[in-house]
C-alpha positions, 0 to 999 in steps of 0.5 A, spaced: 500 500 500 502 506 497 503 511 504 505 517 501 502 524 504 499 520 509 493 519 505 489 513 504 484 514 498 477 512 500 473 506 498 480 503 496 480 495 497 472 495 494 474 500 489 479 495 487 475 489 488 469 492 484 474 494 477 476 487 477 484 489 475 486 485 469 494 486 468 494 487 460 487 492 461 486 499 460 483 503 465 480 510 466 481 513 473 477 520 471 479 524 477 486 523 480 486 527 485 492 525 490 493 519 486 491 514 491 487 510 487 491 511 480 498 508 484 494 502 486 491 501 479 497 502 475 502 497 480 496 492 477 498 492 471 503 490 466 501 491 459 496 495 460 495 502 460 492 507 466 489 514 463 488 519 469 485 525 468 483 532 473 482 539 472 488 541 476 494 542 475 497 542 480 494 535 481 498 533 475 505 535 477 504 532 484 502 525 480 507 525 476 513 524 482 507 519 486 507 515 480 514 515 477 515 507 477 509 507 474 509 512 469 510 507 464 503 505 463 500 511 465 498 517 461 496 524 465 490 529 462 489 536 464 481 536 463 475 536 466 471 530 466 466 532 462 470 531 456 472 523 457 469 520 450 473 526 447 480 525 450 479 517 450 478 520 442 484 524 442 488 518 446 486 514 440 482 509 446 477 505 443 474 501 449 477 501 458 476 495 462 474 500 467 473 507 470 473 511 477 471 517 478 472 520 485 467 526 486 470 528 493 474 534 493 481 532 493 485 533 501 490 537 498 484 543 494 481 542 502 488 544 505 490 549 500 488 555 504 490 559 498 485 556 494 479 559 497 474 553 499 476 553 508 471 556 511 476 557 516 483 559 514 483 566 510 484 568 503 482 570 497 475 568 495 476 562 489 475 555 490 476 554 483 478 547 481 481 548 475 486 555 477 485 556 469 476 556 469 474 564 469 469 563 474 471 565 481 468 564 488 468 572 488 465 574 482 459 568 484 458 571 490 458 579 488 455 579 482 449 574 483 442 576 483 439 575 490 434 569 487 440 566 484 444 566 490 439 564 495 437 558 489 445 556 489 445 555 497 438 552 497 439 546 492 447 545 493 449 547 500 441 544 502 441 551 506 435 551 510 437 559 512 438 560 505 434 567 503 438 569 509 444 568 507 443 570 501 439 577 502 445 579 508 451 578 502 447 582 498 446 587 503 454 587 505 456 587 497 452 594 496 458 597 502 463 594 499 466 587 495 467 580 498 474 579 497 476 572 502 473 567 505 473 568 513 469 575 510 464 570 507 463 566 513 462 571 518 457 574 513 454 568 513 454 566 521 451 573 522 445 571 517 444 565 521 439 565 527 442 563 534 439 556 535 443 553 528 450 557 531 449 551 537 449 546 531 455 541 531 457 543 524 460 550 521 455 554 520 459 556 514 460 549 511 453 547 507 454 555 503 461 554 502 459 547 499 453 549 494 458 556 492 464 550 491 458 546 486 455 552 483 463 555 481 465 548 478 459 546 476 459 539 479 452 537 478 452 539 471 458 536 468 456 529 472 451 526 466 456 527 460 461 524 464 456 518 465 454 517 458 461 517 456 464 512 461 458 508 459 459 508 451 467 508 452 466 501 456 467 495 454 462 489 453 464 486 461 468 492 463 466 496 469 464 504 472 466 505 479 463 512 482 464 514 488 460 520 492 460 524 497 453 528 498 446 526 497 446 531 490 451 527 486 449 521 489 442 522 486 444 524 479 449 518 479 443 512 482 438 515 476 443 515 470 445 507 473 438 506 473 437 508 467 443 505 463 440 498 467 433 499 464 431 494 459 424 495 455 420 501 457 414 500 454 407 501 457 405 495 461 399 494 458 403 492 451 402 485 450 410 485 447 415 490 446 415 495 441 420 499 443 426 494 442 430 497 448 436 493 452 440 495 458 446 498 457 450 495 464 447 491 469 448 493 477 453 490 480 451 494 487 443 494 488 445 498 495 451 504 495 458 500 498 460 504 504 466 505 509 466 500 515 468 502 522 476 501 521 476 505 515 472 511 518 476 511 524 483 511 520 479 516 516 473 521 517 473 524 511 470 517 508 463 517 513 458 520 507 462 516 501 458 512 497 460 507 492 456 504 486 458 500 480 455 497 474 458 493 468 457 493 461 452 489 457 
């Protein structure tokens, strides 16, 4: 097991278990991260060739040190997700054996003071995953429209005190801009009524996730980045898809299920018109979650959740 950085990726040893790493395969890890789960990939393989993509350079260069024995059989993209069936054009790939994609922010993002996404460090408003990408916390959060704001914060962050926040941030950008992060969760704690203060949780942590989401577009790059892992799938070859809160989760169980769906004609047809087949079968009909040992080596792996499907 590879310890460098102290890390352990999450879900590692089923994440493993679900890819059914054959050594001469080609396999698609679409969010590299700290590289946890690319190193164990790449030490399996032979012949075959491992391709790691992530909107983060930085990720990239970190990597390239972490897998310098393997980097033989590895291929590193700077690319979001969303552009997987063009980069496995562009690579000239035709056909993985499988595919992970870990949505949880990477450690080093979260650690980063200077990149924007603590609540609890200052710095300047970013939260960009990509330091290229035009949209930054700070433009977000002092030009969006007040309906916009309290959307985002609603249906990303599920903020029940969402028009709260959302009417003092606007308030507070008519004075003067929001420039850091402690700026933005001193706004919001203030926002909030008493009794949500004695919460267990920061009550700046659900805002920071939605305005995080809304910045990278999480949630909207999730489909296309499911119907290209599912068309680039070989026949037998398997999608791995980790998740950490209930939004991403959805979108992934539905378009699974989707995938998974054989006939829709109505029930009232005596025979199929519609000639429709599944796509990929669920190997997991519940989520895959951490057991005890893992969250208490490693809290941050409590909401993540597991799924996986195969190609018909």
């Amino acid at each position: 097991m590879d310890t460098d950085y102290g890390h352990k990726p999450v879900l590692l040893d089923e994440c493993l278990d679900a890819l059914q790493i054959k050594p001469d395969g080609v396999y698609v890890d679409g969010t590299l991260g700290r590289a946890g789960h690319s190193s164990e990939i790449a030490r399996r393989l032979t012949t075959g060739r491992l391709i790691a993509l992530d909107r983060d350079e930085s990720a990239l260069v970190a990597a390239r040190e972490r897998m310098a024995a393997y980097m033989a059989r590895v291929t590193l993209v700077h690319s979001n997700f969303s552009r997987l069936g063009a980069v496995l054009g562009e690579l000239g790939v035709h056909g993985a054996d499988g595919m992970l994609f870990d949505l949880g922010v990477s450690s080093p993002q979260l650690d980063d003071a200077r990149r924007g996404f603590s609540y609890q460090q200052d710095a300047p408003l970013d939260m960009r995953m990509d330091a290229s990408a035009p949209l930054t916390a700070r433009t977000l959060v002092n030009t969006a429209p007040y309906e916009e704001l309290r959307r985002i914060l609603w249906e990303y962050g599920e903020e029940r005190f969402a028009p709260q926040i959302a009417r003092a941030v606007c308030a507070a950008r008519e004075r003067k801009p929001i420039e850091t992060t402690l700026e933005l969760a001193e706004l919001i704690r203030g926002a909030m009524p008493a009794r949500a203060l004695r919460e267990k949780q920061h009550p700046a942590k659900r805002s920071f996730q939605a305005i995080r989401i809304a910045v990278n577009d999480e949630l909207g790059e999730l489909p296309p980045m499911l119907d290209a892992a599912e068309a680039n799938l070989k026949p037998g070859g398997r999608l791995a898809v980790i998740t950490f809160h209930s939004l991403e989760d959805r979108i992934v169980k539905q378009k699974l299920r989707e995938f998974a769906a054989g006939c829709i004609c109505p029930p009232e047809f005596p025979v199929c018109v519609c000639g429709r087949k599944p796509k990929m079968k669920l190997i997991t009909r519940k989520p895959v979650t951490a057991g005890e040992a893992e969250l208490n080596e490693n809290p941050r792996a409590r909401s993540a959740k597991l799924r996986v499907a195969e190609k018909c």
